[in-house]
C-alpha positions as CSV (number, residue, x, y, z in Angstrom):
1,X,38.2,-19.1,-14.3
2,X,36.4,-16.4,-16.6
3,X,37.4,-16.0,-19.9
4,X,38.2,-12.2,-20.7
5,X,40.2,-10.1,-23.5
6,X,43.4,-8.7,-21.8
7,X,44.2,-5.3,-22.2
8,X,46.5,-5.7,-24.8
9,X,44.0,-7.3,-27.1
10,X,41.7,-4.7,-26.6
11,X,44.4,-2.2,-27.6
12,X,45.1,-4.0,-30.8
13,X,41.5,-4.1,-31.8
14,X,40.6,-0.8,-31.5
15,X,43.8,0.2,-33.2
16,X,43.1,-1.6,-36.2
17,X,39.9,0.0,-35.6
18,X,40.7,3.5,-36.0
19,X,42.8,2.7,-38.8
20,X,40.3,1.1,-40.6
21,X,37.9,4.3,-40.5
22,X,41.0,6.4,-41.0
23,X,41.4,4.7,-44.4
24,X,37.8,4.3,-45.3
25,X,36.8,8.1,-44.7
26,X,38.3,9.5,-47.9
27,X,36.0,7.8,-49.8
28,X,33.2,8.3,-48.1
29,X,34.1,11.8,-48.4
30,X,34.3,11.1,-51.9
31,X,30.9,9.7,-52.3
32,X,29.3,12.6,-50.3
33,X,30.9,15.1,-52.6
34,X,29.5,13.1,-55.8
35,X,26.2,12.1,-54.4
36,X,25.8,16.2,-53.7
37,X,27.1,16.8,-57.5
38,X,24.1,14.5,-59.0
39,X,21.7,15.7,-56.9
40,X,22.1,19.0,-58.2
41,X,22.2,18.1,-61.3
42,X,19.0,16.3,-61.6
43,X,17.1,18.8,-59.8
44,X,18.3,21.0,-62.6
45,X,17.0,18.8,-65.1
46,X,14.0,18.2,-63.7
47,X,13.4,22.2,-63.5
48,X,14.2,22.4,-67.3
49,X,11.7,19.7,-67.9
50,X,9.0,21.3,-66.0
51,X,9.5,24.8,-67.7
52,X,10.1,23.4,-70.9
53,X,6.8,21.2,-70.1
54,X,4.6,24.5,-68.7
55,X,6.0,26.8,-71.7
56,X,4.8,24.2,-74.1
57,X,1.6,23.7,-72.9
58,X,1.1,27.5,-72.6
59,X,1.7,27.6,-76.5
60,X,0.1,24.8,-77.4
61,X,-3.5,26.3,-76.7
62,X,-2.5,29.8,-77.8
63,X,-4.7,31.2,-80.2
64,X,-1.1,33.4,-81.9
65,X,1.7,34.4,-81.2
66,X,2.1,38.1,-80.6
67,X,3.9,40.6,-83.3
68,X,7.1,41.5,-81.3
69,X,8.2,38.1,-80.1
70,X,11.8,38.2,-80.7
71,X,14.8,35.2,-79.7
72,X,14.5,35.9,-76.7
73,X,11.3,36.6,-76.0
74,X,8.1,35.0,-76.7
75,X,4.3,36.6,-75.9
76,X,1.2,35.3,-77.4
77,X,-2.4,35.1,-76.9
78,X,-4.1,32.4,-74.5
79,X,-7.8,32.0,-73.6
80,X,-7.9,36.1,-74.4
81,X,-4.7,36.9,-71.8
82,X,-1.3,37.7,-73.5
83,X,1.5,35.4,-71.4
84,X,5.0,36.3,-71.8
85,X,8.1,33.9,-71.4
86,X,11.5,35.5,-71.3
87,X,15.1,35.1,-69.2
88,X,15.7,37.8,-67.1
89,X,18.9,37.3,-64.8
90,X,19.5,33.7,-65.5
91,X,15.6,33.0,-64.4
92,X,12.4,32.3,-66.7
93,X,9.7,34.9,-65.9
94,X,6.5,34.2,-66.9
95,X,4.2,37.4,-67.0
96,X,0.3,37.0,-67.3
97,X,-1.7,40.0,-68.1
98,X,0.0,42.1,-64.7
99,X,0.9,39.2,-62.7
100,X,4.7,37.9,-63.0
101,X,6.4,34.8,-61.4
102,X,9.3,33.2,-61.6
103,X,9.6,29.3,-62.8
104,X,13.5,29.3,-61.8
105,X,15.9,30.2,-59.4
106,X,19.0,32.3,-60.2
107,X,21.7,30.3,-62.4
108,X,19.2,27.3,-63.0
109,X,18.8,28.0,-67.0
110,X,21.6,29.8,-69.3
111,X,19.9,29.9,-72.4
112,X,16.4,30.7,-73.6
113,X,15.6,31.2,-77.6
114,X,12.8,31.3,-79.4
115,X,12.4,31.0,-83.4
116,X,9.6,31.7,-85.4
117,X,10.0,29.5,-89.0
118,X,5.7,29.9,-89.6
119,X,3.4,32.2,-88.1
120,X,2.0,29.4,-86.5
121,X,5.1,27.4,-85.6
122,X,8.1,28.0,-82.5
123,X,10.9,26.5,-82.0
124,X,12.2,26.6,-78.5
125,X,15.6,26.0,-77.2
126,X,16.1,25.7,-73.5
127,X,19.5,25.4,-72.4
128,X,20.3,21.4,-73.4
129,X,16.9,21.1,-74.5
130,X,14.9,21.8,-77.8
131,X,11.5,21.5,-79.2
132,X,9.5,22.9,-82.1
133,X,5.6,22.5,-82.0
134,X,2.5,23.9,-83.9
135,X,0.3,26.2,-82.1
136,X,-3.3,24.1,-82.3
137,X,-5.6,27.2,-82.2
């Protein structure tokens, strides 16, 4: 004679089945929700760290900083170009003689200051992050 589940047995295990994933789901859903939370975060941070990277870079081989550079904006001199950082709508712009980009989406960086404590020294403050350097030309 075979050996087989009965009907009811089969029943019973794919009700304690379903409850099973009925009680695990929440906290899946959980994890999904805080998985998608540090994901966006970090992409955040790592955009702050590649402006704040570029932007410091830029300066560092700038030649001076222009008259007119205010807290919120900075423009100086590089290889004989003026370059421009600002926040316009929540997104860095970086302007280059006529051409413009944008490093940032919309909503990516609050805060952009600039201060000027030497005519050869900036300090820059980038939402979270901060920096003050010497310009080496």
């Amino acid at each position: 004679m075979k050996k087989a589940f009965t009907l009811i047995e089969l029943l019973l295990a794919l009700t304690m089945l379903t409850v099973l994933i009925i009680a695990i789901m929440p906290s899946i859903g959980t994890s999904w929700r805080t998985w998608r939370k540090l994901a966006q975060a970090s992409d955040i941070n790592q955009t702050k760290n590649i402006v704040m990277t570029r932007l410091v870079n830029d300066l560092r081989g700038a030649s001076q900083i222009v008259n007119g550079s205010t807290s919120s904006e900075v423009s100086f001199i590089l290889s004989g170009e003026t370059l421009n950082y600002t926040l316009i709508n929540s997104k860095v712009r970086r302007k280059k003689g006529g051409a413009v980009g944008y490093l940032t989406n919309e909503n990516e960086i609050k805060t952009l200051l600039f201060d000027y404590p030497t005519g050869k020294m900036i300090s820059i403050k980038l939402d979270d992050l901060a920096t003050t350097l010497v310009l080496r030309n």
